[in-house]
LUMKELUM-362084 format. One record per residue (C-alpha): residue in one letter; x, y, z. Coordinates in steps of 0.5 Angstrom, whole numbers, padded with zeros to 4 digits. Last residue first. Layout:
BEGIN
{pt 'A'; {X; Y; Z}}
...
***
This chain:
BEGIN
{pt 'X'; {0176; 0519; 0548}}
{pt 'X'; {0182; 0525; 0547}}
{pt 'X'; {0183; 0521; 0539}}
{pt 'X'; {0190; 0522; 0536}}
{pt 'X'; {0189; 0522; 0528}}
{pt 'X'; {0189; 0515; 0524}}
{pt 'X'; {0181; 0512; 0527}}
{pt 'X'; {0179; 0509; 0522}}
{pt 'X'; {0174; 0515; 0521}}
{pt 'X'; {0180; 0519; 0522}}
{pt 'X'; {0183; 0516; 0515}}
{pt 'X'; {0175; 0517; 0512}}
{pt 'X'; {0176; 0524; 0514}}
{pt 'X'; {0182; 0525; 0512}}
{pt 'X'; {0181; 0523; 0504}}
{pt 'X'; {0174; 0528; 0505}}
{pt 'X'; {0180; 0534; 0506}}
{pt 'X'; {0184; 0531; 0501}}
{pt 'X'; {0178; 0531; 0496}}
{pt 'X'; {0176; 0538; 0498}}
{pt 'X'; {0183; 0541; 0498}}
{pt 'X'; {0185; 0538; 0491}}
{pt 'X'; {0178; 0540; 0489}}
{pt 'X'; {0178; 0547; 0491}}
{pt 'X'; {0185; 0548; 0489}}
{pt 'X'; {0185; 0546; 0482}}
{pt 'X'; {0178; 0549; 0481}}
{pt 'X'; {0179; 0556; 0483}}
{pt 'X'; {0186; 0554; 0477}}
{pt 'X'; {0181; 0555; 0472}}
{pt 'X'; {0177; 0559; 0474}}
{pt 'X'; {0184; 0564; 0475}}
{pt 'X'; {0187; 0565; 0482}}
{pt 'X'; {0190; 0572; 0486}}
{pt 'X'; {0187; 0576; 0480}}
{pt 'X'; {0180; 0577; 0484}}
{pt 'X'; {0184; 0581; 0489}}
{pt 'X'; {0191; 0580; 0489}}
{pt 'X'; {0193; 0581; 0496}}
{pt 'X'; {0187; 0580; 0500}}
{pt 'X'; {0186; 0573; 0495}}
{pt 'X'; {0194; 0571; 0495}}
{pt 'X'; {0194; 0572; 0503}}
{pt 'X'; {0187; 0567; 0503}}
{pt 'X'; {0191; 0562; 0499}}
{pt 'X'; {0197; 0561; 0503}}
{pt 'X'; {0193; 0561; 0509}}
{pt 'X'; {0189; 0555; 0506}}
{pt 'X'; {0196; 0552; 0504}}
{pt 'X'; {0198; 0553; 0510}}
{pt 'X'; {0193; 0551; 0514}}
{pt 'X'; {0193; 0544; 0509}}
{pt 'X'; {0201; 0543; 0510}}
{pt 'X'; {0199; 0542; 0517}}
{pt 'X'; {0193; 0538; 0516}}
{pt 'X'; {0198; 0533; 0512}}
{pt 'X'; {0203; 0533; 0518}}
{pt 'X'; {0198; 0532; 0523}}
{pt 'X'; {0196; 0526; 0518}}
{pt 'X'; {0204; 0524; 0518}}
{pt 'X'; {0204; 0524; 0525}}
{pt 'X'; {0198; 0519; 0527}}
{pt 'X'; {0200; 0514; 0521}}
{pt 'X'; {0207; 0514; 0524}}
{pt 'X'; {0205; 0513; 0531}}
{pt 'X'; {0201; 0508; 0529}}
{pt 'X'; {0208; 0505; 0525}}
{pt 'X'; {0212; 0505; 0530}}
{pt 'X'; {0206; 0501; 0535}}
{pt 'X'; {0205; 0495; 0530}}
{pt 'X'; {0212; 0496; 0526}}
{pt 'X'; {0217; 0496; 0533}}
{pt 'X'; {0212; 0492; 0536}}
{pt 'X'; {0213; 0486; 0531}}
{pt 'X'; {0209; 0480; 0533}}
{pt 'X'; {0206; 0473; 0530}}
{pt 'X'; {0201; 0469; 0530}}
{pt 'X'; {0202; 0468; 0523}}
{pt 'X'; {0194; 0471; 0523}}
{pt 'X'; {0195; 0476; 0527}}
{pt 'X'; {0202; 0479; 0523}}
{pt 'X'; {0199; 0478; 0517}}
{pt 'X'; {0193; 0482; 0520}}
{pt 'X'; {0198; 0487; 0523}}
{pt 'X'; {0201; 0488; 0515}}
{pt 'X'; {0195; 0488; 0512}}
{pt 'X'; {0193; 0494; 0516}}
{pt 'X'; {0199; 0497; 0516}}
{pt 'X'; {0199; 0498; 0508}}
{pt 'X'; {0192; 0500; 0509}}
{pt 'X'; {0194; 0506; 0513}}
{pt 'X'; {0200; 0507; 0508}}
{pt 'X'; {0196; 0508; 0502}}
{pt 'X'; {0191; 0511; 0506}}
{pt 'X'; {0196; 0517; 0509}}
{pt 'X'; {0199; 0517; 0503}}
{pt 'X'; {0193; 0520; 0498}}
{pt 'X'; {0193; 0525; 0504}}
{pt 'X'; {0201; 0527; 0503}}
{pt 'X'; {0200; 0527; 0496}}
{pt 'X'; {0193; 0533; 0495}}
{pt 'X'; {0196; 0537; 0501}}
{pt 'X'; {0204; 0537; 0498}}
{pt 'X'; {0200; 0538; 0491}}
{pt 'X'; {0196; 0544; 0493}}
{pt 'X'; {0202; 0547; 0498}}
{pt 'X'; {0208; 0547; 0492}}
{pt 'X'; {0202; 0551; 0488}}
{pt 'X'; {0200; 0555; 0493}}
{pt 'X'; {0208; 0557; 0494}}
{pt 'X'; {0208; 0562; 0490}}
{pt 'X'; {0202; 0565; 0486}}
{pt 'X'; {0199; 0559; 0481}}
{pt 'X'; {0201; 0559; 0474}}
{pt 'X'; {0198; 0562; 0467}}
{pt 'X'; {0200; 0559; 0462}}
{pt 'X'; {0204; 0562; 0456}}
{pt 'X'; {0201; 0563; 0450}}
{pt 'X'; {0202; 0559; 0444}}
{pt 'X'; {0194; 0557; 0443}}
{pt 'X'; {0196; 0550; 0442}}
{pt 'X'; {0201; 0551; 0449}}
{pt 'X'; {0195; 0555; 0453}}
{pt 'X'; {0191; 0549; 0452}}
{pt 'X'; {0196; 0543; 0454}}
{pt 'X'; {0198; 0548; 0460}}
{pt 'X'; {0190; 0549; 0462}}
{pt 'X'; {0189; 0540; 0460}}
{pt 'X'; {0196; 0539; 0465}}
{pt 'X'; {0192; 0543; 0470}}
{pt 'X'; {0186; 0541; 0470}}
{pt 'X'; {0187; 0533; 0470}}
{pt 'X'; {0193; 0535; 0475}}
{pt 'X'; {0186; 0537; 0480}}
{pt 'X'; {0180; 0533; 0477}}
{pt 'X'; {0184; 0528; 0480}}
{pt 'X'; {0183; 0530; 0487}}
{pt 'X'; {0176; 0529; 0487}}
{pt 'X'; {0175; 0523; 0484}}
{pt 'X'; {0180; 0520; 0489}}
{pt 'X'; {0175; 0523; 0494}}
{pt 'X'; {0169; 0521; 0490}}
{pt 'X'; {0171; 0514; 0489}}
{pt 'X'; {0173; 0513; 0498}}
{pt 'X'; {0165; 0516; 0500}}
{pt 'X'; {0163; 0512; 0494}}
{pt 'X'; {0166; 0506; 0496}}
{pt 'X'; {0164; 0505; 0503}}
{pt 'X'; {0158; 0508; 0501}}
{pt 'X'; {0156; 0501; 0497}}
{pt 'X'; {0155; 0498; 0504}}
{pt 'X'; {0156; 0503; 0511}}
{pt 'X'; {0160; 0508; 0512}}
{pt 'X'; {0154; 0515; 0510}}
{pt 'X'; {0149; 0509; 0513}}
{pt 'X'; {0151; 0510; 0520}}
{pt 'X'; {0156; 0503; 0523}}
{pt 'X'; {0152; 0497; 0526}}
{pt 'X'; {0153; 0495; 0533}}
{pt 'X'; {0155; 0489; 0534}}
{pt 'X'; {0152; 0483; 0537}}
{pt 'X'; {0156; 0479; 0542}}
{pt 'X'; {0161; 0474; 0543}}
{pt 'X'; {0164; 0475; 0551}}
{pt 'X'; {0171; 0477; 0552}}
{pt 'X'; {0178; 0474; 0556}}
{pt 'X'; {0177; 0467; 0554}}
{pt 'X'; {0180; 0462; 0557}}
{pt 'X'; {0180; 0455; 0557}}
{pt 'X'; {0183; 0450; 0562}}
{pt 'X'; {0186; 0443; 0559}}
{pt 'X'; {0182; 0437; 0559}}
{pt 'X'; {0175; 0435; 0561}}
{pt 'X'; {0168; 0436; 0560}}
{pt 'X'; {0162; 0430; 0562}}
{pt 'X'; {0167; 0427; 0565}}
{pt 'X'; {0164; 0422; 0566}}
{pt 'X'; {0159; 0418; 0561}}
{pt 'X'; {0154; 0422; 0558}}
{pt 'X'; {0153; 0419; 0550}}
{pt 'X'; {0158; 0414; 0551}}
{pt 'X'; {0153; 0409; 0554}}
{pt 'X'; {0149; 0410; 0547}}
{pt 'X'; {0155; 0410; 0543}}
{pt 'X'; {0161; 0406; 0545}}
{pt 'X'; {0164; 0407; 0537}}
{pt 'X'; {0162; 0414; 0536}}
{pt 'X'; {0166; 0416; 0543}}
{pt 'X'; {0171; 0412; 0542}}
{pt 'X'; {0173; 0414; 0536}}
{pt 'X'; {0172; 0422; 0537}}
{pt 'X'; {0176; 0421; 0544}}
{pt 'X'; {0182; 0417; 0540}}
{pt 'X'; {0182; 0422; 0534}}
{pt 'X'; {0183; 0428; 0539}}
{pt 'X'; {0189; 0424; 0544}}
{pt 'X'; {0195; 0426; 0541}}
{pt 'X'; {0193; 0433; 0537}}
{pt 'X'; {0193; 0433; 0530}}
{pt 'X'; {0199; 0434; 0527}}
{pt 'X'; {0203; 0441; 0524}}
{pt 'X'; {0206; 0442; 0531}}
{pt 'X'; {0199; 0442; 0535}}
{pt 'X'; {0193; 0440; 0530}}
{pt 'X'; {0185; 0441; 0533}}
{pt 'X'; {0183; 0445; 0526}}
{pt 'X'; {0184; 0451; 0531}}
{pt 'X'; {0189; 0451; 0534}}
{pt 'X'; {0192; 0445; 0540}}
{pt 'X'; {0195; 0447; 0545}}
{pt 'X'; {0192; 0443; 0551}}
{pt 'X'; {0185; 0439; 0548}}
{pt 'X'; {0179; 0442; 0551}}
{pt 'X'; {0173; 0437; 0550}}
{pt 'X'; {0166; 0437; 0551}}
{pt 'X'; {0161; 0432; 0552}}
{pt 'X'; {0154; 0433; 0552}}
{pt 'X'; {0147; 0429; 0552}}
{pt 'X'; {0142; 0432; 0557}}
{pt 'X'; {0137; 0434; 0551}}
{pt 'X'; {0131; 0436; 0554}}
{pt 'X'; {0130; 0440; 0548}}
{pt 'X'; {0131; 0447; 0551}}
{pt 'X'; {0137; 0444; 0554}}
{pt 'X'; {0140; 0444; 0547}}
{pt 'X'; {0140; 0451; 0548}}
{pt 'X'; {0143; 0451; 0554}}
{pt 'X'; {0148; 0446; 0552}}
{pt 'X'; {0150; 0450; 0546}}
{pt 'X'; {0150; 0457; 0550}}
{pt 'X'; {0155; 0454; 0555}}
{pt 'X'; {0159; 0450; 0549}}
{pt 'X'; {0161; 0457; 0546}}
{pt 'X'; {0162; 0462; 0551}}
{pt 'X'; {0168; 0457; 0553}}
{pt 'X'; {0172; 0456; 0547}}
{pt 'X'; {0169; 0464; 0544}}
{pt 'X'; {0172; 0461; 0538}}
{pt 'X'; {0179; 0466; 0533}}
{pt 'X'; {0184; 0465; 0539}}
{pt 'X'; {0185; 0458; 0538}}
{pt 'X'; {0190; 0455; 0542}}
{pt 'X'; {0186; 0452; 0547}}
{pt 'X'; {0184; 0448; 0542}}
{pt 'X'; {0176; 0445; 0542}}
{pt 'X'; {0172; 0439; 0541}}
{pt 'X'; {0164; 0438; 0542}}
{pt 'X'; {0161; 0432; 0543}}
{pt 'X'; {0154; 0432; 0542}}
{pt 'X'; {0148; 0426; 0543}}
{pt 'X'; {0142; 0427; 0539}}
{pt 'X'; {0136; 0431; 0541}}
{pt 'X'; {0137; 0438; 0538}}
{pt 'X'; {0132; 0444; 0538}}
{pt 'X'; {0135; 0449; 0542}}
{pt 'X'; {0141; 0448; 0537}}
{pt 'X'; {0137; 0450; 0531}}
{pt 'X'; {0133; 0456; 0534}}
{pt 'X'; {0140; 0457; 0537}}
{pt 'X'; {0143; 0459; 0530}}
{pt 'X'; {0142; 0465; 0528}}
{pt 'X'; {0145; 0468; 0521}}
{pt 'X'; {0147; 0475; 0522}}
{pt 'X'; {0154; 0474; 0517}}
{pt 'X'; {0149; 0469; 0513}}
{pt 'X'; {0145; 0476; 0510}}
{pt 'X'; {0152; 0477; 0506}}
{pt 'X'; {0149; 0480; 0500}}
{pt 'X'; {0150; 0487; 0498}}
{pt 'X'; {0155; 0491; 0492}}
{pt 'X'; {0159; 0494; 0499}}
{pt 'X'; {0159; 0490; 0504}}
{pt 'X'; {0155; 0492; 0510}}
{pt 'X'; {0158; 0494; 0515}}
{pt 'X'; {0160; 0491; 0523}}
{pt 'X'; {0165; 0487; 0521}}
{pt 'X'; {0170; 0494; 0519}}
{pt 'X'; {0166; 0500; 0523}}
{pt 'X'; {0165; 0495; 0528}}
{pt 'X'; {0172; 0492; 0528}}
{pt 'X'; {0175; 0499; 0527}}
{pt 'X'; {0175; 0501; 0534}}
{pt 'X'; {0180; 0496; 0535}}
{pt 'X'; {0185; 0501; 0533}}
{pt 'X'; {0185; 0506; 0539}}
{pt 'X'; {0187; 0501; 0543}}
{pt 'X'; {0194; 0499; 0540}}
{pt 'X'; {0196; 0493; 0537}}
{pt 'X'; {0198; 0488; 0540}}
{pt 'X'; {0200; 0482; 0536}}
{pt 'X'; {0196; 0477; 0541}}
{pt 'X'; {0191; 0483; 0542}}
{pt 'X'; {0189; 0483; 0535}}
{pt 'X'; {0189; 0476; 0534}}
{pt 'X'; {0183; 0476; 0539}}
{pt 'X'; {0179; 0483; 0537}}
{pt 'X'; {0179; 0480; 0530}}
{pt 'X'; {0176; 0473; 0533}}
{pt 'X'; {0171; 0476; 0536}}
{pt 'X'; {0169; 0480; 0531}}
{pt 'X'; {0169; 0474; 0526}}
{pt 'X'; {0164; 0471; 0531}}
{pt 'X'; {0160; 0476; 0532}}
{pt 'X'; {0159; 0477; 0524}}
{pt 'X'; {0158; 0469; 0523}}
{pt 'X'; {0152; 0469; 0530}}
{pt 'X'; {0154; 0465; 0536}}
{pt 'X'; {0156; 0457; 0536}}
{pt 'X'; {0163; 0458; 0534}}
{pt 'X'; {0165; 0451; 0534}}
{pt 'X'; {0171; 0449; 0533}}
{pt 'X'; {0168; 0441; 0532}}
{pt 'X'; {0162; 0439; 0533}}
{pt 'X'; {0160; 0432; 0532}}
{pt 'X'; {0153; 0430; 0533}}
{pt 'X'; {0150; 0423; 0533}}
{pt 'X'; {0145; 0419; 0530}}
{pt 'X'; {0142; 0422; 0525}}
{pt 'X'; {0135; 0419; 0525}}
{pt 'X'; {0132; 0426; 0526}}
{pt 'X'; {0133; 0429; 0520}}
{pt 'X'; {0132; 0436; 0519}}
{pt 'X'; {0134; 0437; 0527}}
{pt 'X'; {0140; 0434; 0525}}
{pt 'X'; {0142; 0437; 0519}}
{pt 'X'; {0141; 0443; 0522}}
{pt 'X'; {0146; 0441; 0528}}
{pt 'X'; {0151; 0440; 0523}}
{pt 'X'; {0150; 0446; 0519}}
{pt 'X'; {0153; 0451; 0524}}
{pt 'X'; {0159; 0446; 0525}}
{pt 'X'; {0161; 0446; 0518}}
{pt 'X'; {0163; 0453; 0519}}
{pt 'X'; {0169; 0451; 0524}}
{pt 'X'; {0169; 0443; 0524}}
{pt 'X'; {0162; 0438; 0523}}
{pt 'X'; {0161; 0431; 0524}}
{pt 'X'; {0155; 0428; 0523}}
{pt 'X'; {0152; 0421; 0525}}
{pt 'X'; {0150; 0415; 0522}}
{pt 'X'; {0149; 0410; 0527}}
{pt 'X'; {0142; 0407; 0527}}
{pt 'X'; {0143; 0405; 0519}}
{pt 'X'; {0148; 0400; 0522}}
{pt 'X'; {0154; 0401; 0516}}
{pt 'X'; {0156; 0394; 0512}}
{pt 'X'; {0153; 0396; 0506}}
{pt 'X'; {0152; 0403; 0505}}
{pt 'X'; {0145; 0406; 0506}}
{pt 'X'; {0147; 0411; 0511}}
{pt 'X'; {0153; 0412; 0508}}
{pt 'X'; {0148; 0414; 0501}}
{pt 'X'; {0143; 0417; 0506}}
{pt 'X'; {0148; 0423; 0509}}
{pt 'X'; {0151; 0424; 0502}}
{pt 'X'; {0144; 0427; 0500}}
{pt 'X'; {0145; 0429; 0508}}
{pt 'X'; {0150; 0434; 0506}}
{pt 'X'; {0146; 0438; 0501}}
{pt 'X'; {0140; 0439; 0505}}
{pt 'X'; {0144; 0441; 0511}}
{pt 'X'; {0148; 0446; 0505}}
{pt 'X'; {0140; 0448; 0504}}
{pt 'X'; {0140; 0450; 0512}}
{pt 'X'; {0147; 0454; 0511}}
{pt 'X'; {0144; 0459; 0506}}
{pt 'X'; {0151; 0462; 0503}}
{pt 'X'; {0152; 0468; 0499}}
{pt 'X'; {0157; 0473; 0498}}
{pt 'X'; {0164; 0469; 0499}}
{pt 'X'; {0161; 0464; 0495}}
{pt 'X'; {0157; 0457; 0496}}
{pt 'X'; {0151; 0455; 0490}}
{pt 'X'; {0156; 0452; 0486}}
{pt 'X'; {0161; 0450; 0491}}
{pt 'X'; {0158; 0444; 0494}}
{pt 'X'; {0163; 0441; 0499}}
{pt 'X'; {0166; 0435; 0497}}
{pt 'X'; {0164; 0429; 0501}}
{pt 'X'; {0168; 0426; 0506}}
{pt 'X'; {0165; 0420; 0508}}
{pt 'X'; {0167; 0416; 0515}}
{pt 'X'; {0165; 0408; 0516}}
{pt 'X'; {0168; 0406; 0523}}
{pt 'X'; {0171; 0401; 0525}}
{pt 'X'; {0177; 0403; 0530}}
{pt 'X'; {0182; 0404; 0522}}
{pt 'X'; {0177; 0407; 0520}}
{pt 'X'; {0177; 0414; 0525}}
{pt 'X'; {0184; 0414; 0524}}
{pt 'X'; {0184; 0414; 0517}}
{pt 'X'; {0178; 0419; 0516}}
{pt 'X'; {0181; 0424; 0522}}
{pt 'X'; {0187; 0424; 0518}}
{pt 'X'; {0184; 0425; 0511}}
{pt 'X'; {0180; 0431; 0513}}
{pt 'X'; {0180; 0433; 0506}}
{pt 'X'; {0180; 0429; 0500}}
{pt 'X'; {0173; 0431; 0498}}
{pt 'X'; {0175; 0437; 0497}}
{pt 'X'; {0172; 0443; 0500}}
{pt 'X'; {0176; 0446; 0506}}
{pt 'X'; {0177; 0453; 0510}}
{pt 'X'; {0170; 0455; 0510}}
{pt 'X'; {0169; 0449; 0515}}
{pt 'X'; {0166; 0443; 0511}}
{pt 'X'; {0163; 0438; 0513}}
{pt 'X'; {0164; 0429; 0515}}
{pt 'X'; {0159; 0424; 0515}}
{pt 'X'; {0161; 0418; 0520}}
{pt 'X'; {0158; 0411; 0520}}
{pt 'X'; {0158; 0406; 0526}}
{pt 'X'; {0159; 0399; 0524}}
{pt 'X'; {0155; 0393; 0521}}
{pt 'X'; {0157; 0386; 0524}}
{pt 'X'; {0165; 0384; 0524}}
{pt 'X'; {0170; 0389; 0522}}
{pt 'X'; {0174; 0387; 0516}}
{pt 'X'; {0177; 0392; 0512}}
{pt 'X'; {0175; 0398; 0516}}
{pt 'X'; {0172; 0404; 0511}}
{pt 'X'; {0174; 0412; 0508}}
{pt 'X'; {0169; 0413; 0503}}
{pt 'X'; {0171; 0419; 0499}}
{pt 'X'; {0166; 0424; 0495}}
{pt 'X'; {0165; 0427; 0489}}
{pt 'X'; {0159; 0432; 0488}}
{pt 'X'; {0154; 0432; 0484}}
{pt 'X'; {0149; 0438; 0483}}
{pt 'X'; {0141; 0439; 0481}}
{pt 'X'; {0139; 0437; 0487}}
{pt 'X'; {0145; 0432; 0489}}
{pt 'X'; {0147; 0427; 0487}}
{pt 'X'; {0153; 0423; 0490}}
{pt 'X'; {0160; 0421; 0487}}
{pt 'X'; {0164; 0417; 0488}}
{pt 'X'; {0171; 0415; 0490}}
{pt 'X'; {0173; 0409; 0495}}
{pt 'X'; {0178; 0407; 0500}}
{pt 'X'; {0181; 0402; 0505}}
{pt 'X'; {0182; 0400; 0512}}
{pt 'X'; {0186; 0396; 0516}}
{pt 'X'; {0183; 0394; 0523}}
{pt 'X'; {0184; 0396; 0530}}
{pt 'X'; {0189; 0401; 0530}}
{pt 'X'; {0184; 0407; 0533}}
{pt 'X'; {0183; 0403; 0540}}
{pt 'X'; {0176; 0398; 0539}}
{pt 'X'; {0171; 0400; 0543}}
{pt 'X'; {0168; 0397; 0551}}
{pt 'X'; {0163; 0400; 0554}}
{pt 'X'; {0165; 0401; 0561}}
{pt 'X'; {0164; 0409; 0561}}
{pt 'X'; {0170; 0415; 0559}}
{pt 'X'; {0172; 0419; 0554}}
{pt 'X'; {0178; 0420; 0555}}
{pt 'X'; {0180; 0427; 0555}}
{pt 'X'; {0185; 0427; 0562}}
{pt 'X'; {0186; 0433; 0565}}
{pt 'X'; {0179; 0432; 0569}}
{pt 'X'; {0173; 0435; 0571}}
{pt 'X'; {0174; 0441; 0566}}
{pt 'X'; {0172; 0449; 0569}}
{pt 'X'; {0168; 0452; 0565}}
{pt 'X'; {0167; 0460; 0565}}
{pt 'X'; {0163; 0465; 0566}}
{pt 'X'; {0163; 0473; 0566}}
{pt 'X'; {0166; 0474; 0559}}
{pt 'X'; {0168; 0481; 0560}}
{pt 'X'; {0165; 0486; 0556}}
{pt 'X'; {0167; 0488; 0549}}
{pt 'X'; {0168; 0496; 0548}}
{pt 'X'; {0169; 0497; 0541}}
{pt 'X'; {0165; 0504; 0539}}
{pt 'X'; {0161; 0506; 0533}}
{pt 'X'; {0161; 0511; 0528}}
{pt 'X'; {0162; 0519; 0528}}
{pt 'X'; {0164; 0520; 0535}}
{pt 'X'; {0171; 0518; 0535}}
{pt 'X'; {0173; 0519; 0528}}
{pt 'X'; {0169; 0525; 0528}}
{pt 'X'; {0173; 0527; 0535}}
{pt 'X'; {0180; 0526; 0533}}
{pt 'X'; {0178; 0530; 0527}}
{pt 'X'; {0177; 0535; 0531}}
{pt 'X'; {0183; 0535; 0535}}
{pt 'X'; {0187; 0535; 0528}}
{pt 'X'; {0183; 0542; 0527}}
{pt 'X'; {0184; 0545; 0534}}
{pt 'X'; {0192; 0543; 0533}}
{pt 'X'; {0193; 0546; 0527}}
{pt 'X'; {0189; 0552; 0529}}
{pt 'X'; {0194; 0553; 0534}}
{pt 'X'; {0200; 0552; 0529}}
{pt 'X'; {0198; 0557; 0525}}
{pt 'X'; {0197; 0561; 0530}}
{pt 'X'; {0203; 0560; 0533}}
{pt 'X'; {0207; 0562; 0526}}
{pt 'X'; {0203; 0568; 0526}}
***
């Protein structure tokens, strides 16, 4: 009887493996193929053109605000205090990091102390949430800002360009194809493939770096890949090519080689060959030797970042393509930014939540019955009808051990995703803590055999006696709902897998 059950503990444990498997998509990224290798280490940008070195000149700053269509923002003017002749100007976006007017500071500073104009508007946030985001209308809103440093006293209107970091690098080429006297365009850690694929991407990279087990990384297409619950998000799958493919401005692109969440290589060769459709040959890149993401190494912006932005503005045309076109450190990404496969619709949108509602639901019909039966059976003085040993002991370990499963699966998940984005490792709790999660649902469907034994013995031995209606109901919606509850953690991959 003791194997039996162990043996039907077993199959039920592998079968759960293979729902969890099967039942969504899997995450099997392919090797990026292609690579970049840089002319040179140096980064300078290089031609004849004479520029003034960041340092030139004194700089000052003015606050305003600028109208948009139906909003005002705020925005910082960062400019040279006398630089002769009218001088380049810069109009800064927002990633999805930053919004204030008073980001970007640094670059700002530096930019204008080579002479150029730079305006840091503030990002427009009423019609920008974590829901909804319509990047060409962004565009609209930031060339409002555009005209007004375009227009601004002491700026060559020919010369103003855009600047855009991590999200903002999405928009600026918009704004650029939408008015094609933007000058130049900067771009910044740029993702250049979709949003969803680029947050796949990077969730595939920082889990690697902390080194979680294979198995876990199905969970970026079943996670990244779902459609939020409650709706929007249509600009995860935002495409943007047919904007770059339409660009004909001069482009410089900067990246770290430290940024684990950009396709740093990928990126760039999709760009050029987009902008190549438009017959624009016009590109620099530029890799810059540990620095993360918003281009800083050691708290500080990269020795050497604010020099090629400076430079590269400021000798404009003949910077547009001087050698090398791409210097720097070495780049390295392992895999390639892809679509993903959408999850099935029962794990998809508002089901990630009902599925999740209806097994909690479930399981607390069950101490909602009970206490209701002993409340009874206390008003009516009699004395409440209990479960045969040991169901009772069963049910509720059955019904807490489930719940536990989540409550820890979740905890994990934070935990490794501080991990990953403190750049951080803990192998003891990344790879001790997965096989905890493993143990524990084995443990559960063990105790659940039990229970189910336990219950069959009590009906063949009892007859119709064994159980009550009421205590029927106790036991099916403990075990439906902690059943449901497993399905949901196999789904994501907690029980051990064959395949």
């Amino acid at each position: 009887m003791k194997y039996r059950k162990i043996v039907v503990t077993l199959v039920i444990v592998i079968v759960f493996g293979m729902i969890g498997s099967l039942s969504g998509p899997r995450w099997t990224p392919q090797p990026l193929e292609e690579t970049i290798v840089p002319e040179s280490e140096d980064v300078a940008i290089g031609g004849p053109v004479r520029t003034d070195p960041v340092g030139t000149y004194e700089i000052d700053q003015q606050v305003f605000e600028v109208a948009l269509d139906g909003a005002q923002v705020l925005a910082t003017l960062t400019f040279p205090v006398g630089a002769p002749g009218e001088r380049p100007g810069m109009l800064f976006m927002h990633g999805a990091g930053t919004g204030a007017h008073t980001n970007f500071a640094d670059q700002a500073q530096a930019l204008a102390s080579a002479g150029v104009y730079v305006l840091v508007p503030a990002k427009r946030l009423d019609t920008y949430t974590t829901a909804s985001r319509d990047y060409p209308a962004m565009a609209q809103d930031y060339l409002a800002s555009w005209e007004v440093l375009r227009d601004w006293p002491g700026v060559d209107p020919a010369r103003v360009g855009v600047y855009g970091e991590s999200e903002g690098a999405w928009i600026a080429p918009i704004a650029a194809v939408q008015q094609p006297a933007v000058a130049f365009v900067i771009l910044v850690s740029a993702p250049v493939v979709a949003p969803r694929e680029q947050v796949a991407f990077a969730a595939d990279s920082y889990l690697r770096n902390v080194g979680v087990p294979e198995s876990l990384l199905r969970a970026i297409p079943r996670g990244v890949g779902a459609q939020p619950p409650g709706g929007g998000f249509e600009y995860a799958d935002f495409d943007a090519e047919p904007w770059h493919s339409r660009v004909t401005q001069p482009v410089l692109m900067t990246y770290g080689t430290d940024d684990p969440s950009m396709p740093i290589v990928q990126g760039p060769l999709v760009f050029i060959d987009s902008m190549a459709e438009a017959g624009n040959t016009d590109y620099t890149v530029r890799y810059f030797q540990g620095a993360n993401h918003g281009l800083r190494l050691d708290g500080e912006l990269v020795e050497g970042f604010v020099d090629v932005l400076a430079r590269w503005t400021l000798g404009l045309p003949e910077t547009a393509d001087a050698e090398p076109r791409i210097a720097g450190a070495q780049p390295e990404q392992r895999f390639r930014a892809a679509p993903l496969d959408h999850p099935h619709w029962y794990a998809d949108g508002d089901m990630l939540v009902w599925t999740l509602l209806g097994s909690f639901v479930l399981l607390l019909v069950a101490p909602v019955v009970w206490l209701a039966g002993r409340g009874v059976a206390r008003i009516r003085g009699r004395h409440p009808h209990t479960f045969p040993p040991p169901l009772a002991r069963f049910t509720a370990a059955v019904s807490l051990s489930s719940v536990a499963i989540m409550v820890v699966f979740a905890a994990y998940v934070a935990y490794v995703a501080s991990l990953a984005l403190n750049y951080r490792t803990d192998d003891l709790v990344v790879h001790g803590g997965w096989i905890a999660l493993h143990a524990l649902g084995i443990l559960t469907v063990g105790v659940g055999v039990r229970s189910v034994d336990a219950a069959a013995n009590a009906r063949r031995t009892l007859g119709r006696t064994a159980f009550s209606a009421r205590q029927a109901v106790i036991w099916w919606s403990a075990h439906l709902g902690a059943t449901s509850l497993l399905i949901i953690a196999a789904y994501w991959g907690v029980f051990p897998t064959l395949f």
